[in-house]
N, C-alpha and C positions, 0 to 999 in steps of 0.2 A: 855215754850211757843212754841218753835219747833214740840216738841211732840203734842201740840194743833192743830196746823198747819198742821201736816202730818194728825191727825183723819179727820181735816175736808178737803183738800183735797182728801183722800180717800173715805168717805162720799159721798161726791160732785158728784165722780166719780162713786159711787157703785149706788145714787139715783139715778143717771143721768139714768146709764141701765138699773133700777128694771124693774120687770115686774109689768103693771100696773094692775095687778088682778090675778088670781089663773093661776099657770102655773102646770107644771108636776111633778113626783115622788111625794111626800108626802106632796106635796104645800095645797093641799084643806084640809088636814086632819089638817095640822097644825092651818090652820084659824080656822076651825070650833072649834077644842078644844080649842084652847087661845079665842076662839068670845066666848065658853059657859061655860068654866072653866071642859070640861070633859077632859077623858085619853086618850093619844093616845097607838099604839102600844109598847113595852116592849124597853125600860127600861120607858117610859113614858114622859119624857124629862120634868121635874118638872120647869127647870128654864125658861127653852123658852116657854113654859105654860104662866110661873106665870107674867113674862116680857111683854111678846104676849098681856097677858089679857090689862097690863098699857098702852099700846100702842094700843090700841084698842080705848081708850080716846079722842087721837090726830085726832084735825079736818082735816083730808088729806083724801081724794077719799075713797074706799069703803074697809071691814076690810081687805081683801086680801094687798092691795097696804099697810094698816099700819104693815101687818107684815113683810112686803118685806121692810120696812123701818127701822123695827128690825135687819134682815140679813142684811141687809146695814149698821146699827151702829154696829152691833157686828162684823161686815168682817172689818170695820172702826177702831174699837178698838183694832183686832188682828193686824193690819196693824204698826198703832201707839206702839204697843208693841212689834211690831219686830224692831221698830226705836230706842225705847228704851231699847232693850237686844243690839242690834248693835252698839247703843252710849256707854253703860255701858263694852263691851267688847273692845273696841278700846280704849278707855281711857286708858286701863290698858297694851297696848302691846307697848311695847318699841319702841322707833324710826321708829314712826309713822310720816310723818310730818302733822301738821297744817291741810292742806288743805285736806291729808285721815281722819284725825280723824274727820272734819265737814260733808265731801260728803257721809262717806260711809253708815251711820243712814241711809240718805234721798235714796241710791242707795238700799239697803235692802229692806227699807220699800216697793221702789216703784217696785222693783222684785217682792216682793211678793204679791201688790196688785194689777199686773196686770199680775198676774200666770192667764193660764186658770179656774183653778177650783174654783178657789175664785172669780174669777169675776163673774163666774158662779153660784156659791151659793149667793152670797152674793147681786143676785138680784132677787131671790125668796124665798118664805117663806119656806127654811129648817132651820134644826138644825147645823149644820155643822161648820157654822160663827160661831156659839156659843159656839162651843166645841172648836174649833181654837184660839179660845179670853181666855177661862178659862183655857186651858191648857199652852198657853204663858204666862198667871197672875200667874199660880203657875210656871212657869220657874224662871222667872222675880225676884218672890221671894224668888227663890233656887239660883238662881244664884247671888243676891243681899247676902241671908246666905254664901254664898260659899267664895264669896270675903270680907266679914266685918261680920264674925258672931257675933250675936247678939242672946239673949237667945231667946225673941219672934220672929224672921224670921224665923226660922226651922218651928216653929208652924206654923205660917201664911201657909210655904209654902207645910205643910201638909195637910190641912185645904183648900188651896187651890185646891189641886191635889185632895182629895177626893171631892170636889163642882166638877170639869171637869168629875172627873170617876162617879156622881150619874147623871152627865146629857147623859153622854155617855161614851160606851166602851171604845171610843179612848182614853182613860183618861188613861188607862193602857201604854197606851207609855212611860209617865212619870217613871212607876217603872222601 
C-alpha cells in the first residue's frame, strides 16, 4: 500500500508539470511513432512505442499530452521502485530504529522524484522515464535474488535487464 501511495503521489506531481503538447529534444518524434506504430531513431525504443501506442487510447487532450502521461507513469513507477529497493535495503541493516526504517523509503523516493532530471523528463514525451523504471525493475529483482535466492529471480532478473538494455543503452549500467 505505501508503495501505491508513493507511485501516485509521484504521478500527481509529474502530471501536475507535463507539458501539455509536444515540447523539445525528441518529444514530437516520439508522439508521431507511438500515434502511427512507425520506428524512431536507433535502437528504436520498442517498449515506449508499443506502450505510447496503448496510451494513445486514453480520453486526455491531444496525443502529445497522452505520451507525457506515459513519462509521467513511467518517472512514477521508477520513483515507487526506488521506495521499494529503499524499503527492501533498510529492513535488512541492523539497528536501525523504527522510525529510519519507515521515513527513509519515503525520503528516497521523494530525492529522487524531485531530482532535476526526472522532473524533467518525466513531463515530456521521452524515453528516459522508461529506461529509469526498467532498469530499477531489474535491480529490484537482482537485489530481491541477492538477499533470498530463489531458482526463478536470477531469471526474472536477467530477463529483466535485457527488456531495459533492448529499450535503451543505459541498460548497460546494470552489467
Amino acid at each position: 500500500m505505501p508503495m501505491m501511495l508513493c507511485f501516485l503521489a509521484a504521478f500527481g506531481l509529474f502530471i501536475h508539470g507535463a507539458s501539455p503538447t509536444v515540447s523539445f529534444e525528441d518529444s514530437g518524434e516520439m508522439v508521431s511513432v507511438a500515434y502511427t506504430l512507425g520506428v524512431t531513431h536507433p535502437p528504436g525504443y520498442p517498449w515506449l512505442t508499443m506502450l505510447g501506442r496503448l496510451f494513445q487510447f486514453l480520453p486526455l487532450g491531444d496525443p502529445a499530452f497522452r505520451m507525457n502521461t506515459l513519462s509521467a507513469a513511467a518517472g512514477a513507477g521508477a520513483v515507487s521502485l526506488v521506495f521499494a529497493l529503499t524499503a527492501l535495503l533498510v529492513t535488512r541493516l541492523p539497528r536501525l530504529s523504527a522510525s529510519t526504517v519507515r521515513l527513509a523509503p519515503w525520503i528516497g523516493a521523494a530525492s529522487f522524484a524531485l531530482s532535476k532530471t526526472l522532473w524533467w523528463q518525466a513531463g515530456i514525451a521521452e524515453k528516459y522515464t522508461m529506461s529509469a523504471m526498467l532498469m530499477l525493475l531489474a535491480l529490484h529483482a537482482l537485489l530481491r535474488h541477492a538477499l533470498e535466492p530463489r531458482p526463478g529471480r536470477l531469471a526474472a532478473a536477467v530477463f529483466l535487464s535485457a527488456l531495459a538494455l533492448s529499450h535503451h543503452l543505459h541498460g548497460l549500467y546494470l552489467i
